[in-house]
N, C-alpha and C positions, 0 to 999 in steps of 0.2 A: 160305570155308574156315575150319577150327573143326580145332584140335588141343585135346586136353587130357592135362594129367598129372596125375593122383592122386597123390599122395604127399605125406611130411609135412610140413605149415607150420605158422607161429604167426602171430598177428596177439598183440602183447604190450601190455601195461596198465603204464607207466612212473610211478614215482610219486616224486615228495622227498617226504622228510618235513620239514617246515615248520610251527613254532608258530601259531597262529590264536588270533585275538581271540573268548574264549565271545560268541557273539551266540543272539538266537532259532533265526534261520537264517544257516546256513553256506554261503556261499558257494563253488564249487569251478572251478576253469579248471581244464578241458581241452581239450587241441588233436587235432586232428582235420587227415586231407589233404584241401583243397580241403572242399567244402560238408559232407563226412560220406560215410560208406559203410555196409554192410547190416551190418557191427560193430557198429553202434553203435544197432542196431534195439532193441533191448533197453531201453536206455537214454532211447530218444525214447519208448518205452511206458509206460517209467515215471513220467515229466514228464509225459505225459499223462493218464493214469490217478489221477495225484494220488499216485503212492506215497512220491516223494523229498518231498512238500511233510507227509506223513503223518511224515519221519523228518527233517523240517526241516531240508533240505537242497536248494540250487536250482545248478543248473549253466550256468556260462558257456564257451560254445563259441566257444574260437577256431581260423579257421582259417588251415593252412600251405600251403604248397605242395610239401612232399615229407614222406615219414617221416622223413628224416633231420633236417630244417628242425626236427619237431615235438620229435623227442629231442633237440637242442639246447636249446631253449625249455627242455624241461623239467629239465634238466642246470644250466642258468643259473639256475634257480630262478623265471623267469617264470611256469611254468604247474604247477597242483597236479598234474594227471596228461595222460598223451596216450596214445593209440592210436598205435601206431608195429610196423615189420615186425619179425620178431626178430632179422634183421641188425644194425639198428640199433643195436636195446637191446643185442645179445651185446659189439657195437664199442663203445659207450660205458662198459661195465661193464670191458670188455679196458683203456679207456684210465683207468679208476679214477674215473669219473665218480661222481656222490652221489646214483643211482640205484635203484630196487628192482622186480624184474621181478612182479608179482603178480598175472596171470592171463592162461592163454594161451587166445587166442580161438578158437582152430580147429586141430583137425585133422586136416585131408584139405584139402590145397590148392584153393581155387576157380576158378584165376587157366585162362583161356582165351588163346588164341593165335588173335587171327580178324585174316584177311587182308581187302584190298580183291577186286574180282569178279575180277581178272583173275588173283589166284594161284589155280589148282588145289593145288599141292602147293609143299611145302616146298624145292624146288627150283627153283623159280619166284621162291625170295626171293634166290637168288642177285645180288649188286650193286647190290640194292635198299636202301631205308633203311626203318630198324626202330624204334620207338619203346620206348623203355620208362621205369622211373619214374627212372632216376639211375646215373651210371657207378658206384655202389656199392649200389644199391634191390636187394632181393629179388628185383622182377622180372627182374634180369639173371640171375640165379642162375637163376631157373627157364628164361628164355627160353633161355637156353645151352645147359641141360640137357636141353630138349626138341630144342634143332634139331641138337643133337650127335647125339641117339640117332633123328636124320633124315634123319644122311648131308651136316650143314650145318656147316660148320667155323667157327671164327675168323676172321675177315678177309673171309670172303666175301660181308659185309654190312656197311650203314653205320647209325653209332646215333644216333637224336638223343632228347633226353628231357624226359619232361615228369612229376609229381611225381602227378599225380591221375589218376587213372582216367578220369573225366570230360573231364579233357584231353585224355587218350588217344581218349578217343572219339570226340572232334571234328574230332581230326586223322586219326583213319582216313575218318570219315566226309565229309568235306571234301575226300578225296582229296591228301591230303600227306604221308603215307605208306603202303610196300606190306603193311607187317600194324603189330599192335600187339597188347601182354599188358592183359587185362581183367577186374577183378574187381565181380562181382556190385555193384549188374542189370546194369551196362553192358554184359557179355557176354552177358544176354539179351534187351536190344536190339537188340543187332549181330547174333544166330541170326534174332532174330523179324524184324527187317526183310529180312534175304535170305531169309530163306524167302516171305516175303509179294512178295519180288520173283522169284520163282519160280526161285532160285538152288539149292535143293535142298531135305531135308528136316529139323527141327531136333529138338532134342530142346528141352525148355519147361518151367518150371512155369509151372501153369493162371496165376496171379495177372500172370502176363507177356505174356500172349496174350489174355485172357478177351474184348478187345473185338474181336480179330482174329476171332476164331473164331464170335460173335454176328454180326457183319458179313458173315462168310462168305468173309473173306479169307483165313482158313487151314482148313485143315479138320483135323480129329482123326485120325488116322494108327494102325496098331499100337496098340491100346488095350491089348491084352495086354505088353506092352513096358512094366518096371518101370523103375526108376532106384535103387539102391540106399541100403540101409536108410539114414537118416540118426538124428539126436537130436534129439528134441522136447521142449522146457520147457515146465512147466506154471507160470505165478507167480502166486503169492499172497501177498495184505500179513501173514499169522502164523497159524499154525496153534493158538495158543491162539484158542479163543472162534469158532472154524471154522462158521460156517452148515452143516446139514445136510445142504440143497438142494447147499452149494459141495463137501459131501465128497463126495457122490454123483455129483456132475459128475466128481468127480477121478478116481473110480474107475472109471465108466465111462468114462471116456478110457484110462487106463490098460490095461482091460480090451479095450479097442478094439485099442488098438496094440498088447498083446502079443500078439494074435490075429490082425492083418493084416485086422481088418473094419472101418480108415476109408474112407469116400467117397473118390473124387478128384473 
């Protein structure tokens, strides 16, 4: 079972400002929930790719176990920046915290609602226990909002909580709770494995199934069946001194997506 609500979220970028010692390279903490999440995709590309080490800059991840835990850290002055929900940040700034919100990650919520086999529907979670990240995390706000507008009141379920995503998933999938709220991949984990357990049909990106589908354990469904438009980043280390080949590339990309002729 898979619900989702579209609507607005932020995943927000929390920052002290904090004097630093001029070095070659700069050292930066940031805290992250549990191991990291598809936020912070960007930023593992860049450590990769060599860009931050190009602007002499190297980052040290630490991790929390809730958003809330991370905007604390970073409030106390432990960590240069964190990834945190914008609950969080909006509560810490409400309470005069030495904080500064400076870039919101997303928005269109990605956060899924997937049950274990035996709920069909949202009424099925009745007196059941519901996971999500914290009696004050975003995902309460969402999950609320979704089983309100499902015919699912307050009180009619019991919560317990855990801070990461990854936890969340373990415990659904472990069987110790009736649903739980999921953000990316973990939500598309939990589609691809019940669909591959012949539990129904899922909606997927390719990069989430690519070895189910080779194996032949999913098959390709509705090819004509879009998923709506999204934003795609293109990065590069400076457009002074641009390779020709790399403008070329850019504008054929460009020209791809404004046209709707990428591959899937």
């Amino acid at each position: 079972m898979s619900f989702v609500r579209r609507d607005i979220a932020a995943v927000v970028l929390s920052v002290v400002v904090a004097s630093q010692a001029i070095a070659q390279v700069t050292t930066i903490s940031i805290g992250t929930v549990g191991g990291g999440n598809t936020l912070e995709w960007p930023l593992y590309i860049a450590a990769m790719k060599g860009f931050l080490e190009q602007e002499k800059l190297a980052l040290d991840w630490v991790g929390a176990q809730s958003s809330a835990a991370v905007m604390q850290q970073v409030a106390a002055g432990s960590l240069n920046l964190g990834t945190t929900g914008l609950a969080d940040s909006l509560r810490a700034a409400g309470k005069g915290a030495p904080t500064r919100l400076v870039r919101i990650g997303v928005g269109v919520s990605p956060y899924e609602v997937v049950g274990a086999r035996s709920v069909k529907s949202w009424a099925d979670l009745r007196q059941k226990t519901v996971m999500i990240g914290g009696a004050k995390d975003i995902t309460r706000l969402y999950f609320e909002d979704m089983a309100r507008a499902n015919g699912l009141g307050l009180g009619e379920y019991d919560y317990v909580f855990a801070g990461s995503t990854a936890a969340r998933f373990s415990a659904l999938t472990s069987g110790s709770v009736a649903a739980t709220i999921l953000f990316p991949p973990f939500n598309f984990l939990a589609l691809r494995d019940a669909a591959v357990a012949g539990l129904g049909v899922a909606l997927l990106p390719d990069h989430a199934c690519r070895r189910e589908l080779a194996s032949g354990a999913l098959a390709h469904v509705f090819p004509q069946w879009l998923t709506e438009d999204g934003i795609v980043h293109l990065v590069f280390t400076t457009r002074r001194g641009l390779p020709p080949v790399v403008r070329a590339f850019i504008d054929h990309l460009a020209g791809a997506f404004r046209h709707g002729k990428v591959a899937s």
